[in-house]
matplotlib code that plots the C-alpha trace (Angstrom):
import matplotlib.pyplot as plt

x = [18.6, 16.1, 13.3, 14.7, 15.4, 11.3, 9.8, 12.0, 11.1, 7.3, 7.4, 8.8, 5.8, 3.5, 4.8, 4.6, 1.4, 0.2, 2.0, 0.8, -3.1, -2.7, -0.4, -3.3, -6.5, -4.9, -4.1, -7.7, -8.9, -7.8, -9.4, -9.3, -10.6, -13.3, -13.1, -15.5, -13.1, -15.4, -13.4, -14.1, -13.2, -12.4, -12.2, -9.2, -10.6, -14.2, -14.2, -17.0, -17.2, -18.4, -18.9, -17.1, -19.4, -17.6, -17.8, -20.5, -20.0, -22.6, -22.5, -22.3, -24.4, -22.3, -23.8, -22.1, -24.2, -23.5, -20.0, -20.1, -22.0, -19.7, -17.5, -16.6, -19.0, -19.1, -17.5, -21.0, -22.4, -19.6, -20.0, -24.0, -22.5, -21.9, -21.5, -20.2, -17.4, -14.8, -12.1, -12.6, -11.3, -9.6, -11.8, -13.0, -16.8, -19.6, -22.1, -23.0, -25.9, -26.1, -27.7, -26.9, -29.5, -26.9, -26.1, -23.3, -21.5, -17.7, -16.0, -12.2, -11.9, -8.6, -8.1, -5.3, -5.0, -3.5, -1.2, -2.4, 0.2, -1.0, 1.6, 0.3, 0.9, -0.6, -2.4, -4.1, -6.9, -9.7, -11.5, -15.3, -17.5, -21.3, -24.2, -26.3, -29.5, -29.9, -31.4, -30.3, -27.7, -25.8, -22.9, -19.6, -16.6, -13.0, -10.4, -7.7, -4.3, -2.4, -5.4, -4.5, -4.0, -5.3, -6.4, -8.6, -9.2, -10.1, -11.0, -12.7, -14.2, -11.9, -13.4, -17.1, -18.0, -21.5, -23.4, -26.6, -29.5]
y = [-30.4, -27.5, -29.9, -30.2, -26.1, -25.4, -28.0, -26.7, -22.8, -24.2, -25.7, -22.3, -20.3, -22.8, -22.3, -18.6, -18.1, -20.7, -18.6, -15.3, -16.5, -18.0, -14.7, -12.7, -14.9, -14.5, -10.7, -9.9, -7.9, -5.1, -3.5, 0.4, 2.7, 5.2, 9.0, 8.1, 4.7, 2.4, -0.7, -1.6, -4.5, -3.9, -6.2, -5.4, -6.8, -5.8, -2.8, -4.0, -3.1, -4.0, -2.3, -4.7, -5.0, -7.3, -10.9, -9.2, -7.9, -5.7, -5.0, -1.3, -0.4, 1.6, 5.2, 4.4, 6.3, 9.8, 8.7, 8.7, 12.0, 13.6, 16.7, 20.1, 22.4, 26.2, 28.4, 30.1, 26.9, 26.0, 29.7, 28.4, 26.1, 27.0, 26.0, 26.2, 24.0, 24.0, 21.9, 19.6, 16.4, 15.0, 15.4, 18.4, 18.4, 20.4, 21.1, 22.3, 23.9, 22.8, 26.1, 25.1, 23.2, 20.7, 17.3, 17.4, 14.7, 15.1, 18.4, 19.5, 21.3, 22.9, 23.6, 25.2, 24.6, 27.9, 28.6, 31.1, 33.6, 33.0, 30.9, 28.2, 24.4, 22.8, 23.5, 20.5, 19.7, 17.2, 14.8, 14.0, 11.8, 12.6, 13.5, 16.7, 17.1, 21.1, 23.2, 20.8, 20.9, 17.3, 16.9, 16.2, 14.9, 14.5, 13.0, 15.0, 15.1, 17.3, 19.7, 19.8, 23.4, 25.2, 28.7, 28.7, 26.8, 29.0, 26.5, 27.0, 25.2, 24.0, 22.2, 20.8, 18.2, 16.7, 16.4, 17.9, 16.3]
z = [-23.3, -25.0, -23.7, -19.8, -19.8, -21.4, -18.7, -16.0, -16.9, -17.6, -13.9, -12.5, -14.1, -12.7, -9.4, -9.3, -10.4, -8.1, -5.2, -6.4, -6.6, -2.7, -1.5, -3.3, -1.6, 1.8, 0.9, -0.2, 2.7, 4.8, 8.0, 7.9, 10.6, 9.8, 11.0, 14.1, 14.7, 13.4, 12.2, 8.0, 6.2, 2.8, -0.3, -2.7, -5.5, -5.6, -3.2, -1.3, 2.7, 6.1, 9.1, 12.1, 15.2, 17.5, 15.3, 12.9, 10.0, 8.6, 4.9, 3.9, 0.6, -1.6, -2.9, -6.0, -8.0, -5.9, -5.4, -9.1, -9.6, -6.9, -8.3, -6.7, -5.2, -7.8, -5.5, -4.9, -4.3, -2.2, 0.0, 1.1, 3.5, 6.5, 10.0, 14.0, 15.2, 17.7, 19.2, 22.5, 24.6, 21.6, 18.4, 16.2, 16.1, 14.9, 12.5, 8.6, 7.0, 3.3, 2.3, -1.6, -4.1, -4.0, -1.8, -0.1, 0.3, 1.6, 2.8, 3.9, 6.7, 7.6, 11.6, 13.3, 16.6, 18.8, 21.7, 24.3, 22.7, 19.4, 17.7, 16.1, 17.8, 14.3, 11.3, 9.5, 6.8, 7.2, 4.8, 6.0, 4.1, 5.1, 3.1, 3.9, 1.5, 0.5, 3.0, 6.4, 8.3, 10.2, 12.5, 12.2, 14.4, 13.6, 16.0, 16.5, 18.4, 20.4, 21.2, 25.0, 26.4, 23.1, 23.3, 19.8, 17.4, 13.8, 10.7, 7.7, 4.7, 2.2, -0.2, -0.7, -2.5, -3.9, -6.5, -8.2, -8.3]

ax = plt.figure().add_subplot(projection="3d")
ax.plot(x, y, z, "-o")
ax.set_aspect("equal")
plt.show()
């Protein structure tokens, strides 16, 4: 009888790992969209990408390293980078001046978006992954919602992140 109940459970095991390594080949990948509504295919496991044109697939190389390096901006640091940017036909877009001896390479933005009496319609913060090498400046866009009929749209610098080279 202890024989029959140790094969049966052994059997069981068998089965469930067997069923958890096909449920996790067949769950590997993911498609995310990027802030500019590019389409990305993501490995779970490995955390390798690739850009999706159309049946293509177009490997991204990682900046692991920087993405490694990458910390907080010093608030006086963080204060060099500056920038114009405004609200229009459905995105947020822009651009920044990395006036800092650092490369910057991801920054929240926080937007409000305001009626024409000045109450605010929505306030929200934005991630942005980009790199901008000290002393340059690059453009940004963000896709935004519910930006019909605005009056103004302040924002400000968050948060800036990068690293030192």
């Amino acid at each position: 009888m202890n024989k029959t109940v140790i094969a049966v459970a052994a059997i069981v095991a068998v089965a469930f790992l067997i069923a958890f390594y096909i449920w996790s080949s067949h769950n590997r990948y993911y498609i995310m969209m990027g802030s500019q509504g590019i389409a990305y295919e993501v490995d779970r496991k490995t955390g390798e990408s690739w850009r999706l044109y159309g049946n293509r697939k177009i490997a991204q190389q990682g900046d692991d390293e920087s993405r490694q390096k990458e910390q907080e901006l010093p608030y006086a640091e963080a204060s060099k980078i500056t920038g114009s940017a405004g609200l229009s036909y459905g995105s947020f877009s822009g651009k920044l001046y990395n006036g800092s001896d650092w490369t910057v390479t991801r920054v929240i933005v926080s937007v409000s978006a305001k009626e024409e009496d000045g109450t605010v319609r929505w306030s929200r913060d934005f991630s942005e992954a980009l790199t901008i090498k000290p002393l340059t400046s690059m453009s940004f866009e963000v896709t935004v919602v519910g930006d019909q009929g605005i009056k103004e749209a302040p924002w400000n610098i968050k948060k800036v992140f990068g690293y030192k080279e």
